[in-house]
Structure formats: C-alpha cells, structure tokens
C-alpha positions in Angstrom: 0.0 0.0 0.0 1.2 3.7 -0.9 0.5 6.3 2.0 0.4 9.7 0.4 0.5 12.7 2.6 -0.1 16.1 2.2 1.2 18.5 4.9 -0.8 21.2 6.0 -1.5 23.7 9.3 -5.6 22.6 10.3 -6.5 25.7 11.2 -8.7 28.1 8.8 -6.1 30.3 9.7 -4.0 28.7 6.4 -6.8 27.3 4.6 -6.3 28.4 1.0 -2.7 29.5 1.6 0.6 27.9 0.2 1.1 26.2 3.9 -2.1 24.0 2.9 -0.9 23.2 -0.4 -0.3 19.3 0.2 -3.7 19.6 2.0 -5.4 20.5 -1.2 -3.9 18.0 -3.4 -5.2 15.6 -1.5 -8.2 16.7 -1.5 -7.9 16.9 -5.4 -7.0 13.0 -5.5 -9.6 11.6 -2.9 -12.4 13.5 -5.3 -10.9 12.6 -8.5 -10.6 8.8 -7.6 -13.5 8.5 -4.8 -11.1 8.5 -1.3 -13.5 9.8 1.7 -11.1 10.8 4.0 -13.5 9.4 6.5 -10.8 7.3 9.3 -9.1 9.0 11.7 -5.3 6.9 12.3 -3.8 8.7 15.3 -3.2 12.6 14.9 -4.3 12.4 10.6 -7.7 12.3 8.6 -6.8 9.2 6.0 -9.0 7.4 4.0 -7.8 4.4 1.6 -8.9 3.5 -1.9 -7.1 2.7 -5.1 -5.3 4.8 -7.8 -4.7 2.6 -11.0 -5.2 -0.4 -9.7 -3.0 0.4 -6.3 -3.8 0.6 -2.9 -3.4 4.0 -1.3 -3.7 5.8 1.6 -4.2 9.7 1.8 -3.4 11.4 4.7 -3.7 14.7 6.3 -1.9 15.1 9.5 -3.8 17.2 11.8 0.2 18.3 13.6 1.5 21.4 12.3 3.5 21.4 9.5 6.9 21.3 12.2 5.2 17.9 13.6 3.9 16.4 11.1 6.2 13.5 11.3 4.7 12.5 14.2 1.6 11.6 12.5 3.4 10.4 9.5 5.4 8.2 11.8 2.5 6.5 13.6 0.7 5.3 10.6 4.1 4.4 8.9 4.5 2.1 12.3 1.0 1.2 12.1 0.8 -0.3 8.7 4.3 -1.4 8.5 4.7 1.1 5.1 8.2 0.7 3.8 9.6 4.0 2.9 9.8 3.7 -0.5 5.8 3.8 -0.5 5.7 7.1 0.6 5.0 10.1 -0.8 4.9 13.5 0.6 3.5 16.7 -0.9 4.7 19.4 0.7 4.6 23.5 -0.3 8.3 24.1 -0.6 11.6 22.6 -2.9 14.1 20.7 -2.3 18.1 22.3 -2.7 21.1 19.8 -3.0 
C-alpha cells in the first residue's frame, strides 16, 4: 500500500494559503478517484482506496506542519509502510 500525505496547518487560519498546499492536493486525489477521507489513524484524517489499480492511503496530518512526522510516523508504524511507498506533498523545494 502507498501512504500519500499532504502537509498542512488545520486551522482556517491557512486554509487556502501555500502552507495547505499538500492539504489540497489531497483533496484533489480523494475527489478525483472517490477517497472519503473518513478514518481517523492517530493525529491524521486518512481514507484508503485505489489509484490505477493500487492501494493508497491519503493522509492529512492534523500536527503542524513542524510535527507532522509524528503523525506520518504513527501510521508508517502502524501499517508497516516501507519508505519507499511514501509520498509526501509538501509546499516548498528541495536544494542539493
């Protein structure tokens, strides 16, 4: 199973604001491909489904964006998700 996860702030404080941009792409894949985020898996709203044929997870950690590998942690532990089968949207770029 893939666990994508979008990071975020969940206050409307951020809401439509570049913070909550991995927020709103996952809210752009659970409507294009049916994912309620309906399940609550520690300190994240998830909900599971399938993207071309594969099982995914979508998760929105409900941590700040300086925690939100806490959340991303417990449902890596949870569901034994190797590393490689995670994807994270966040709103900034990465520098060598």
């Amino acid at each position: 199973m893939y666990l994508i996860v979008g990071l975020g702030n969940p206050t409307a404080k951020y809401e439509k604001t570049r913070h909550n941009a991995g927020f709103d792409v996952i809210d752009a894949i659970a409507d294009k491909y049916g994912i309620e985020l309906n399940l609550r898996k520690g300190k994240a709203f998830c909900g599971t489904g399938y993207i071309e044929g594969q099982k995914v997870m979508l998760a929105k950690p409900q941590t700040y964006m300086n925690l939100s590998g806490e959340s991303v942690r417990e449902i890596v532990s949870y569901y034994d998700i190797d590393l490689e089968d995670l994807i994270v949207i966040y709103d900034d770029f990465d520098l060598e």
